[in-house]
Structures are given as C-alpha cells and as structure tokens.
C-alpha positions in Angstrom: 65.7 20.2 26.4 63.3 17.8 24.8 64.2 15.1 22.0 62.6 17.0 19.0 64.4 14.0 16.3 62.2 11.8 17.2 58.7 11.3 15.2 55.5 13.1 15.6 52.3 11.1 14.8 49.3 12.6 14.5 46.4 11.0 13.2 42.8 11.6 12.6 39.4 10.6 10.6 37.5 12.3 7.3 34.8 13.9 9.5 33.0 16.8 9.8 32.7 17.3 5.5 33.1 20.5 3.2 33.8 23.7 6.1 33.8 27.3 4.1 33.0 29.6 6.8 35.9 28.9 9.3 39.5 30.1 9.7 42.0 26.9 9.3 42.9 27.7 12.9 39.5 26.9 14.1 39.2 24.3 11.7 39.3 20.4 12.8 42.0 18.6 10.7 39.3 15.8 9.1 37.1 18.9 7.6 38.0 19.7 3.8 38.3 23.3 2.3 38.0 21.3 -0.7 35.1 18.4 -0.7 34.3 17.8 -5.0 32.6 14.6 -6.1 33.0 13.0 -2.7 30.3 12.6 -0.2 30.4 12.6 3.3 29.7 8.9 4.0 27.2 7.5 6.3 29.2 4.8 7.1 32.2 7.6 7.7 35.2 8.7 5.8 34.6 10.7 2.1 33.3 8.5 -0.2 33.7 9.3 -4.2 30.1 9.5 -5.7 29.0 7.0 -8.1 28.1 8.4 -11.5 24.9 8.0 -13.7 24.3 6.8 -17.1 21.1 6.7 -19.8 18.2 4.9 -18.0 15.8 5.4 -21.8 18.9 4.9 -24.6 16.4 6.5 -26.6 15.8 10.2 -26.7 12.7 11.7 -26.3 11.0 12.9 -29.3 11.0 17.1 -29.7 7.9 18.7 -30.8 9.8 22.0 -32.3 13.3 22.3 -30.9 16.7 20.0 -30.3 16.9 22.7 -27.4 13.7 21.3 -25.5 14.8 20.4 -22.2 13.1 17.1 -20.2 10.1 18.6 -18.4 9.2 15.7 -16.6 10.8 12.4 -15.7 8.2 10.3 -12.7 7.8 6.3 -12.1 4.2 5.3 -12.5 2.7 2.1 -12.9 5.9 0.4 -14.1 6.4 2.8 -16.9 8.4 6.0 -16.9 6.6 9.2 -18.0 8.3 12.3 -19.6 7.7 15.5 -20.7 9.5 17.2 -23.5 8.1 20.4 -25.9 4.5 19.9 -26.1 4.0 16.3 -25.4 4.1 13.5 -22.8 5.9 10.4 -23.5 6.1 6.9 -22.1 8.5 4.2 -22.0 10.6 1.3 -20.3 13.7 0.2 -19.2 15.6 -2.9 -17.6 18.6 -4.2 -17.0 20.5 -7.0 -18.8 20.7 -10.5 -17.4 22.9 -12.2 -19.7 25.4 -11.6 -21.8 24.9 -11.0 -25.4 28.2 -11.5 -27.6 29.0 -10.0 -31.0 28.6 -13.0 -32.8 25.4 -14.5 -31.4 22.9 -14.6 -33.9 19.3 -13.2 -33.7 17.3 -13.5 -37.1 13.5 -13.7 -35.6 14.2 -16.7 -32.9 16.4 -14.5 -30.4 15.8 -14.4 -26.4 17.0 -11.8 -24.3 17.4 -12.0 -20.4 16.8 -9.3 -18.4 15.6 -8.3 -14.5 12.3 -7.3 -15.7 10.0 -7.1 -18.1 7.3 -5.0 -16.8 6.0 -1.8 -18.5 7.5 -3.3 -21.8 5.1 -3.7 -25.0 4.7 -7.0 -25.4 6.5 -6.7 -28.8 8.7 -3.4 -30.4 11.8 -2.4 -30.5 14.9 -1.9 -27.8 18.2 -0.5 -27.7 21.4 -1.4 -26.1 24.2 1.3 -25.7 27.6 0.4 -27.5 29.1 4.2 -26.4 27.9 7.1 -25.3 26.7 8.1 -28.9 26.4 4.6 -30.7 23.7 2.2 -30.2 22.3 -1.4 -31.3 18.7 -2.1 -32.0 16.7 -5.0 -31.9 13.1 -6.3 -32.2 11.1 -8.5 -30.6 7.5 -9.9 -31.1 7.0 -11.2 -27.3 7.8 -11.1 -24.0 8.2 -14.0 -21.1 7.7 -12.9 -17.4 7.7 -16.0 -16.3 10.9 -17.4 -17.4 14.4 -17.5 -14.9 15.2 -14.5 -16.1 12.4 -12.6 -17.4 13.0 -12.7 -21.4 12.2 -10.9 -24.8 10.8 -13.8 -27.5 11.6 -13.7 -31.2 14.6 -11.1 -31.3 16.3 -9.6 -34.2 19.8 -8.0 -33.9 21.5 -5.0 -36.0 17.8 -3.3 -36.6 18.4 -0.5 -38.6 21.7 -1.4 -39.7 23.3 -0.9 -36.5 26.5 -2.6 -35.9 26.5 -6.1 -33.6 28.2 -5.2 -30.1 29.5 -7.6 -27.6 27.0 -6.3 -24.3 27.5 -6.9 -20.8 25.4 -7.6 -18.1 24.2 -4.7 -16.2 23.4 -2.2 -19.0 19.8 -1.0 -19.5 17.9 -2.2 -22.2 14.6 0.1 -22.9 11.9 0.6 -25.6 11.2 3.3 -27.8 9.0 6.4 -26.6 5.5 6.0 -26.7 3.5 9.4 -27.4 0.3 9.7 -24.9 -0.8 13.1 -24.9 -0.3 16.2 -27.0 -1.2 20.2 -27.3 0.1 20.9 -24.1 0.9 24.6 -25.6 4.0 26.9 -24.2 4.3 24.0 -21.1 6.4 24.8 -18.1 7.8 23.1 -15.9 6.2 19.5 -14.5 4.6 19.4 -11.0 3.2 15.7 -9.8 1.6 13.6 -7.3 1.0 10.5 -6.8 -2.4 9.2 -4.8 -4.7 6.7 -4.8 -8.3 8.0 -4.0 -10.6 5.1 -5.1 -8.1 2.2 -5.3 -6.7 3.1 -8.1 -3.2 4.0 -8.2 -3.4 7.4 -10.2 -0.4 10.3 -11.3 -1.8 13.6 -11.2 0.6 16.3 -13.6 0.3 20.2 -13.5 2.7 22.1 -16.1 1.8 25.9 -15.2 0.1 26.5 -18.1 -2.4 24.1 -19.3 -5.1 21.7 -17.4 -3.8 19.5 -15.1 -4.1 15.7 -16.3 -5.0 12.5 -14.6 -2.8 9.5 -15.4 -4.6 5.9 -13.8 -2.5 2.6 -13.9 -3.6 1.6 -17.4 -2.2 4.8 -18.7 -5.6 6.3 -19.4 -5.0 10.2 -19.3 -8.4 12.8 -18.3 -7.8 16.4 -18.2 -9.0 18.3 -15.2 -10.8 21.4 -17.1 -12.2 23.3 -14.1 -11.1 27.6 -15.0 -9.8 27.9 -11.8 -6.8 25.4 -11.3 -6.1 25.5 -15.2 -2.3 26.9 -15.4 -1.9 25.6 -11.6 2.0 25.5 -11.1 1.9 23.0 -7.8 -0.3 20.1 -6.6 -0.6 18.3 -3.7 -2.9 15.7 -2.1 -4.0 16.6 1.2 -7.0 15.6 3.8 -7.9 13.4 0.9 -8.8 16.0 -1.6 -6.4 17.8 -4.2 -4.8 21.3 -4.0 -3.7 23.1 -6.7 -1.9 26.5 -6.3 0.5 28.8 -8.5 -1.6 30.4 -11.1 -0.1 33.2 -13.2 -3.3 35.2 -12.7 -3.8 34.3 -8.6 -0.7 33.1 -7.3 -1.8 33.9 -3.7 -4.7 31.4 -4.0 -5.0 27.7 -3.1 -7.7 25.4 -4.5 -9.0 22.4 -3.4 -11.5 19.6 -4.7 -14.1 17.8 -3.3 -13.3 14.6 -0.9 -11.9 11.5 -2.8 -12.5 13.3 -6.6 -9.7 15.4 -7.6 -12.1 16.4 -10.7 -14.9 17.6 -8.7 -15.2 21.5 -7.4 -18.7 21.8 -6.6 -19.7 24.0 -3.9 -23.4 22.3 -2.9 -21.9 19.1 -1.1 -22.0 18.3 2.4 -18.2 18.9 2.1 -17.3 21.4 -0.7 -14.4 22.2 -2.8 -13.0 26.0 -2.0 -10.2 28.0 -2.3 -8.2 29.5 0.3 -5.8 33.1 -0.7 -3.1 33.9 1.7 -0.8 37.3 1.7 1.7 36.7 -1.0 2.6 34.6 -4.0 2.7 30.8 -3.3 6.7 29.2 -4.1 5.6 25.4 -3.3 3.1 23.1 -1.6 4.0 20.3 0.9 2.1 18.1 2.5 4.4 17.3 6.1 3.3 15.4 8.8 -0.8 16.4 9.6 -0.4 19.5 7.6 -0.5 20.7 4.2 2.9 23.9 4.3 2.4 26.9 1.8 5.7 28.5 1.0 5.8 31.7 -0.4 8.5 34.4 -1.3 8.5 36.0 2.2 6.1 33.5 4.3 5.5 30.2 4.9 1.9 29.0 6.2 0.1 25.8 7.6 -2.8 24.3 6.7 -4.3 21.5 8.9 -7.6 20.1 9.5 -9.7 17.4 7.8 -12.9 19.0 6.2 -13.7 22.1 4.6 -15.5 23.0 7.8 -12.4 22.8 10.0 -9.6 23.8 7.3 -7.8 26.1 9.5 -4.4 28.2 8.3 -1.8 29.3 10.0 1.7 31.2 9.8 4.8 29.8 10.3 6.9 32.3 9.7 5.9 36.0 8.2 10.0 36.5 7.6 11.2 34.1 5.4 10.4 32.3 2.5 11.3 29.8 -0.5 12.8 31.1 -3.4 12.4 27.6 -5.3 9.8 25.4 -4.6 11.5 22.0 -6.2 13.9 22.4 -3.6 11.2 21.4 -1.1 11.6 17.4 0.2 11.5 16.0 3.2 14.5 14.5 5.0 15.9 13.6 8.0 12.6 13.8 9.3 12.2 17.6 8.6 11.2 19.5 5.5 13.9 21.7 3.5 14.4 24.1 1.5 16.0 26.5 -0.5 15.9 30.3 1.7 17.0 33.6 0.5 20.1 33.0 2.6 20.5 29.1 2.2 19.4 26.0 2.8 16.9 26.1 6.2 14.6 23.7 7.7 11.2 23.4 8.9 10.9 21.1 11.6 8.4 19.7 14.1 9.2 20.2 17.9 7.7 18.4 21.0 5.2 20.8 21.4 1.8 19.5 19.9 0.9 21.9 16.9 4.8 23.4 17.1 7.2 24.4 14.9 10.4 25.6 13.9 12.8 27.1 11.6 16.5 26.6 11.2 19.2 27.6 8.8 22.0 24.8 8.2 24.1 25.3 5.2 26.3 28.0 7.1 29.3 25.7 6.4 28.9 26.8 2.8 27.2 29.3 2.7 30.0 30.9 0.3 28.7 28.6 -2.4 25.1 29.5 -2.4 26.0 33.5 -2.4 27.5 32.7 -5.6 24.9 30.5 -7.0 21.8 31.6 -5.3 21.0 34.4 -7.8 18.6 33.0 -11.2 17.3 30.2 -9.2 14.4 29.0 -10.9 15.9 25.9 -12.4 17.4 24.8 -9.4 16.5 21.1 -8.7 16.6 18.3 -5.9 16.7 15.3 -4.7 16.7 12.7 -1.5 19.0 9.7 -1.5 16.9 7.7 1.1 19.4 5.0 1.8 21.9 7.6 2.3 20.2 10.0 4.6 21.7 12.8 1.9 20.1 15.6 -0.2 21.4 16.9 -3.2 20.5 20.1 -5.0 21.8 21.4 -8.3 22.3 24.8 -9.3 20.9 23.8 -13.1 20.9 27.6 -15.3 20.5 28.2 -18.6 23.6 28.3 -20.8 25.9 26.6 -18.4 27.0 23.4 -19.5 26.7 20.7 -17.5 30.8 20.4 -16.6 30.5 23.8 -14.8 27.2 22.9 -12.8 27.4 23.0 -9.4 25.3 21.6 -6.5 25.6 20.7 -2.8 25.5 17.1 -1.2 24.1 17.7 2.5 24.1 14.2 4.6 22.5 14.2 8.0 24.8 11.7 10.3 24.6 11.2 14.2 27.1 14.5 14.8 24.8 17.0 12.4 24.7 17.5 8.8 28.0 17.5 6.7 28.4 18.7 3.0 30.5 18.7 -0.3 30.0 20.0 -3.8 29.0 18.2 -6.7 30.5 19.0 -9.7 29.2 18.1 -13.4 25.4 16.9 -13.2 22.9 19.3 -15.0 19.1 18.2 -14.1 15.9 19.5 -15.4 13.7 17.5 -14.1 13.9 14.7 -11.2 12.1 12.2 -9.2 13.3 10.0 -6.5 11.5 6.7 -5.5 12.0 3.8 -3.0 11.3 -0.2 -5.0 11.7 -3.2 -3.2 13.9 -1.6 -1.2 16.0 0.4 -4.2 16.4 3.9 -3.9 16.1 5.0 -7.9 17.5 8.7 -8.3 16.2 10.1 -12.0 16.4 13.1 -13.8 16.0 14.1 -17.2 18.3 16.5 -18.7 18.4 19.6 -20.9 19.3 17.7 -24.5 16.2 15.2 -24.4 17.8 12.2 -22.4 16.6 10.4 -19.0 19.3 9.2 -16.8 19.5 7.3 -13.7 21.7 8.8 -11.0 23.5 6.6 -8.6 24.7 3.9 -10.9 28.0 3.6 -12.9 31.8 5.4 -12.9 31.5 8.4 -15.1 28.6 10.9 -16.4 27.7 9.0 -19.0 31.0 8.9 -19.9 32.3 12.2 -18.8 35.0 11.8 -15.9 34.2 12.0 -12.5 36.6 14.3 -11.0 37.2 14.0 -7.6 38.9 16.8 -5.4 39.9 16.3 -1.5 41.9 19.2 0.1 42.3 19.2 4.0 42.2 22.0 6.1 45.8 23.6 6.7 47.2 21.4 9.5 49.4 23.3 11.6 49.4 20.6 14.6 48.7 23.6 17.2 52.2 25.8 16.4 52.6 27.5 12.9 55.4 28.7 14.5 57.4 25.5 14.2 58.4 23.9 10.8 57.6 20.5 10.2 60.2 17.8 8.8 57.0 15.3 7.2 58.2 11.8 6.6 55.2 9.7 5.6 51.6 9.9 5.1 49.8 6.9 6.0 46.2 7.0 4.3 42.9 4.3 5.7 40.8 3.9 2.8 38.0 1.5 1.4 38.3 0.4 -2.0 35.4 -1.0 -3.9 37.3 -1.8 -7.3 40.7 -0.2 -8.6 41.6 3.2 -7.7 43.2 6.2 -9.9 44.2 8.7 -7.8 46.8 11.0 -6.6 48.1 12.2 -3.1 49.5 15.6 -2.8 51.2 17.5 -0.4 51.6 20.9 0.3 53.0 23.3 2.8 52.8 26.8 4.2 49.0 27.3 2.9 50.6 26.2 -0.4 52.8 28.5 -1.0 54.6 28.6 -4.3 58.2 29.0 -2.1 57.4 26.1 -0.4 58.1 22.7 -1.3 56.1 21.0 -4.1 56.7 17.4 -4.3 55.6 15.3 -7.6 51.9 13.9 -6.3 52.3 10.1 -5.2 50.0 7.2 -7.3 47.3 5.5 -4.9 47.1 2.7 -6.2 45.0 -0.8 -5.4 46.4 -2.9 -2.7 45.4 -6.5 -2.4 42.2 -6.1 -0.8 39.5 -8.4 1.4 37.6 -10.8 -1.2 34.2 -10.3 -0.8 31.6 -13.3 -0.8 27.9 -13.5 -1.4 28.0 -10.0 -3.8 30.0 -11.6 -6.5 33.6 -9.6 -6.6 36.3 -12.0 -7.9 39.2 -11.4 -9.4 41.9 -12.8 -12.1 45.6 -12.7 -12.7 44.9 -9.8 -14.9 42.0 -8.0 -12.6 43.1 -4.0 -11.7 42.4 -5.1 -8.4 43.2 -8.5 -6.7 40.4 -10.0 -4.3 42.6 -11.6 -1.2 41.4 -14.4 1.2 41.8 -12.3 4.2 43.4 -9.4 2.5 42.1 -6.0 4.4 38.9 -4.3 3.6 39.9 -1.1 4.4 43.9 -1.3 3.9 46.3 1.1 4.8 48.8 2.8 2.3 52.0 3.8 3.6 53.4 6.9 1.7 56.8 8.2 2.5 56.8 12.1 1.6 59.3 15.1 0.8 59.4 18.3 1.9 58.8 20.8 4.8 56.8 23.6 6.0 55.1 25.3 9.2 51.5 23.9 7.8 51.0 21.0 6.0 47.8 20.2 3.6 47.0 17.0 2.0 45.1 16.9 -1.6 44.0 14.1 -3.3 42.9 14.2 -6.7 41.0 11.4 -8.4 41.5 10.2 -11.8 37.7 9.8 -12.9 36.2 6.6 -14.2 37.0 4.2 -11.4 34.4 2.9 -8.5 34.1 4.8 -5.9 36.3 4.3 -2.6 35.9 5.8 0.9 38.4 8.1 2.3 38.7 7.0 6.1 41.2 8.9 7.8 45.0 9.8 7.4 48.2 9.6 10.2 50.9 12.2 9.2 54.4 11.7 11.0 56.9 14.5 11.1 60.1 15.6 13.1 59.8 18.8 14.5 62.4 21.5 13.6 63.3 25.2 14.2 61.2 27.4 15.1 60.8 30.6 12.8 
C-alpha cells in the first residue's frame, strides 16, 4: 500500500481568466469562476485594476437638468471637449509638480508647478481636490511653459472662501469650463472623428439630432448645414472624404462629401459627394484596414475603393449584426463588437479582399445573457498598452456600484476575461500621448474622469473578488487533509486582502476557516521609478528583498474539493496574483 501521510503538492499559475461556461471538472485549476476587479495580466497572473479619479474637478455646467448625463468627453488640440444638455464645453487639466502645503501663502505673487500647461487660459481660475466633494480654488493671471516645471504666475489661494489644503503631487489641477457652442436642441448621444484634410488638425462631432460641427485646432467651431447628414448619428473619415450615416428619417443611408472638404456635397465635380443605402438600418461605421465596415442590426457590409467612381460595397455577413455601435474598436488587430449573442470579431484573413467572423466571449457568455437586453448605453474602450478591451453595461437607473462590464485581454494563448464591477460611463474616449495611454469617460452626474489612475473610484472602494475553480486534484472521491497554501504574488504598494478557503463546492457542512490577512512582505526596492520607503511606510522597500514574494499560509480544514477565494480590501495599489501551491495529505476515501 502506498504512503498516503506524506504531502501532496500541487501547484499551478493564474491563467486562463474568468471561465462561466465549463463544468469544474473540465475546468483548469488557474481559471476563476469568480474574476471581479482583477484583470488578466499581460505580464501573467490576475492583476487588481487601478481605479480612476476626476480628470476636470469642475463639473460641467447643465443647461436644464442636475440629471444631464456627459455626452461627450474627446482630446483635441490640448483641450478636452464635453458635451452636457444643450452645450459643448471646453477645458484643461494637469497634474501637480510640487507640493503645495497648507500654510504657504499665495496673495497675488503665487507659482504653481505642474507637468503641463498646455490648453490652459493664460490667466483664470483652477481647482485642486481636498475630497471627493471638497475643493480649493485659486487664480492666476499667467502662465510659464518655459520654466522646470511648467508653472501658473501670480496665484491666489482660498478663492471663494475655500479652505487651504495641504496638496500632493500627482493630483490634477484644471480650469473652469469654457462654454463654445450652444442650441444644440434635444442632443443625443456624441459621435467624433478626428482628421486632418488640409493640414489642419480638425474634430468633426455628430449628436443624432442637430448639424454636425467642425472643431479646427484654435477651437473655431462651423456647422455642417447640408439637409441630408443633419441628425447623422455616426461619422467616419474614409478615402479622404467624410461619411455620415444614422439618420432618424434614412437610417439605411450613408453619405459622403466631396474629396478633402467634409463641408462640400456637390454633385457636378470631377469626383462628387453621394450617398450610398444598403438593406437595413445602419448600428455603426468603421473605417478598418482599406475599408470603410457598415454594421447594421442583422448585416454588416464593406465599403472599399478610393473615388466615387470605384466605391464598391459589399456584404460581410447577411446573419449577424451590431446591436451597439460604441462597442465597435479595433484591437488586437481585429475589429469588435457587441453581437446579439456576444462579443464577435471581424477579422482579416490571408486571403486578399477576405474576411471573417468569430464569436469569443463564450467563456462568459452567462454575463451578457443577463445584461445584453436595453443595450443602448453600453460603452467601450481599448487599453492599448494592455492589449485589453473593456465594455460597460451603463443603464439608466442603475447606479454606478451595480454596473457591470467585461475586461477581455488578448495574450499569446487567446483572449482571457473578468468582470468589472463599479464604473458607470456615458461617454468615453481613449488616446495614445507620448506614449501614455489616457482612458476618459464622462459620467451620468456632470463629471469627467480619467480611468487608469489611482486606488479607488473616486473614492469608492475597489472591491476585488478571486474564486478558483473547485480543485478536486483529479479524485473527488478522496478527502483532502490541506496544510498550507503558499500564494506568488507581485505587490506594487501595501496590500489589504484576505485568503479564504473552502471545501466540498463550499458547502455550509464543510469546514469554514476564519479568512487569513495577506499582508505586505518586505519586498524588492525599486530604483529609477522612485519607490522608497520609511520606518513607518505600509510597505518596506528591501535591497534585494523579492519582487514577487511568496507567502506561506498554513490552513485548517478538509474536504473532497478545495476552492481558494481572495477578497481584496479596496483602496490599496494594485498587485498581481501569480500562481498558488496547495499541499495536502491524502485521506479516506468516501
């Protein structure tokens, strides 16, 4: 008979990401029945997502209603344009270079440090956040782009009788809303595009219901008037000409301009604007590759060619279509978006002209058949730096706490997901800046926030859920004795978290140990990206401490399965999740 008294290790890596549509027996033990406010990381493990806090302290202006949602949020020309009731808005933000203590007096002779200056008035009024809810203003009568850092010239603290604040570097500074156009009547929801047709950099906006309008780099804003792509719902700049498309009254029909003159529709040029109607009402426009795609509720066309001579369309697919078209982007080198029955993909194939379609969110697809019905305020974004794609199942009267979304990473084995738990966009826009990836969106009380940045939700907890699959180690049959849980994890500040284990599919008869603290080890210092440390520091940068340490767990109780939870407390910075090594004795068999 074999020695069963002696330990069983078994070990094995966070891989494979959030699985919904398996039986645990199938099931690899690094996949998660339970993946919340952790992403599947591209350097591997489960990483805890970062937060996102107020990029404009200030809120945007309403035109009738405290319940006007952000319609709009898009980087242009270093300022950031918003659209909120009946108006579009401009401002600026940066972020703070040096430190500003409670007692430093600013009466008129002030300077403030901070990355950047650009987009700012060069004199007006900023705002710092003290809390979530409390603010300090100041004024300033110049700026200094030139100066190590750039700096705001003749500053006045406590504007407005605000309350002086100690304020850290790192937290945005911004200026108040400008107001740049107005009348945009019963608005929808912002469309733009960004193009450059005469060498100047130019934002074109359609809001579904009024003209489109030009925005150049000086903030100079023309209305495109033309009958027929007034109301236009999407926009797109294609063979170098614009295309408008999703007009209440023709929402079959495509329009396009002229070469080079997104303004001009005339008809007796050597290369004429037209229109172009296909079979069924148009859900999004994307320009992908040497093509211009047309989704529509049940189809999905191509468009290529150059000229209005050789504009030829095709179809794609006559089967399937897009239910939402801000869920169209581009990643991994494909095109998604949001199906009747999921996420799918359009992709190109080796044959010239060629493509394909492809479903990939069959993992969890449980998740989208509860959330895929009332759609239409679904929003998205790409994470370029991450290879990861996010969409948020935004609806009206759910608060923000019980929004839910999917995180979908492409890495080397396919894509992997988790669910994202607490962020409620209206509006987004995602852009790459001297090699920064800036996530935005603008939210349903009046606020912009930048994504990607910070602990909490502007404030709100960040709460973090890991459950494995229910590791059986090939006989559920045999009870296991578990002795200790060894966890491989990457820290990036203090951690606040819990590790909990279960057995028998967690069974209430089955043991329930108390959940055991992770907390910070010693960890690696890190040089050149300024982490230090003090005596008094959460977390203790070590001279050749570990950067991804190992914590050693000793655990209670039994059971024929075994699942591991770990639940994060909420406002500290992220960490990885690398991989686990459970040891056991084996016992009787049942």
């Amino acid at each position: 008979m074999p020695d069963n008294s002696q330990s069983q290790p078994v070990a094995f890596n966070c891989e494979g990401g959030l699985v919904k549509n398996r039986s645990t027996f199938l099931m690899q033990p690094g996949e998660a029945l339970v993946l919340e406010n952790f992403e599947p990381d591209v350097e591997g493990g489960y990483r805890r997502i970062n937060g996102h806090r107020k990029l404009i302290n200030q809120l945007i202006p309403q035109t009738n209603s405290s319940g006007e949602k952000v319609l709009m949020i898009a980087k242009f020309a270093d300022k950031y344009i918003a659209a909120r009731g009946e108006k579009i808005w401009t401002s600026a933000s940066a972020e703070l270079r040096t430190v500003i203590e409670a007692n430093t007096s600013m009466t008129g002779s002030g300077t403030i440090g901070v990355d950047s200056v650009a987009g700012f008035s060069s004199s007006g009024t900023l705002e710092m956040a003290i809390t979530e809810t409390e603010v300090e203003r100041f004024t300033y009568t110049g700026i200094n782009a030139s100066s190590d850092p750039p700096t705001f010239t003749g500053v006045t603290r406590q504007v407005d009788s605000t309350n002086a604040r100690q304020h850290l570097s790192g937290i945005q500074v911004s200026e108040n809303w400008t107001q740049r156009d107005t009348g945009r009547t019963n608005a929808g929801k912002y469309r733009f595009e960004r193009f450059n047709f005469n060498g100047t950099d130019k934002l074109i906006l359609v809001d579904e219901v009024n003209a489109p309008v030009v925005i150049d780099s000086s903030i100079n804003l023309v209305d495109v008037t033309t009958t027929s792509v007034v109301g236009s719902k999407f926009v797109a700049s294609f063979a170098n000409r614009m295309f408008y498309a999703g007009k209440s009254t023709t929402p079959e029909e495509l329009v396009f301009s002229v070469g080079f003159d997104e303004d001009n529709f005339a008809a007796d040029v050597g290369d004429p604007a037209g229109s172009i109607r296909v079979d069924d009402t148009i859900t999004g426009i994307k320009v992908f590759r040497d093509s211009l795609f047309i989704f529509c509720e049940n189809r999905i066309f191509k468009l290529t060619g150059n000229t209005s001579s050789d504009f030829a369309i095709q179809a794609v697919t006559r089967s399937i279509g897009c239910i939402n078209g801000d869920t169209i982007q581009e990643f991994g080198g494909d095109l998604v978006f949001l199906g009747p029955d999921g996420l799918r993909t359009v992709a190109a194939t080796a044959r010239i002209g060629d493509t394909e379609l492809g479903t990939i969110s069959r993992n969890v697809q449980s998740i989208f058949d509860e959330n895929i019905k009332n759609s239409s305020l679904f929003e998205s974004v790409v994470i370029a730096d991450k290879t990861q794609y996010r969409i948020f199942f935004s609806k009206t009267g759910q608060s923000s706490a019980q929004t839910r979304g999917i995180i979908c990473v492409l890495k080397e084995s396919g894509f992997e997901f988790s669910e994202i738990r607490g962020v409620k966009p209206a509006s987004t826009d995602t852009f790459v800046e001297t090699g920064n990836t800036f996530v935005l969106h603008g939210d349903f009380e009046g606020y912009v926030h930048r994504q990607e940045i910070g602990n909490t939700f502007d404030g709100i907890a960040i709460l973090g859920k890991y459950r494995s699959s229910d590791m059986s180690f090939g006989d559920t049959g045999v009870r296991k004795h578990m002795q200790r849980v060894i966890l491989n994890y990457k820290p990036e500040s203090a951690i606040d978290a819990d590790l909990l284990v279960r057995y028998d599919n967690e069974s209430v008869d089955s043991s329930r140990p108390a959940a055991y603290p992770l907390d910070t080890a010693d960890v690696a210092a890190l040089f050149g990206v300024s982490s230090f440390s003090t005596e008094e520091s959460l977390v203790q940068f070590i001279f050749g401490g570990p950067s991804q340490p190992l914590v050693r767990q000793a655990v209670e109780g039994s059971g024929f399965s075994v699942v591991l939870r770990v639940n994060d407390g909420g406002e500290t910075a992220p960490y990885s999740l690398k991989g686990f090594q459970l040891e056991y004795q084996l016992g009787a068999r049942r």
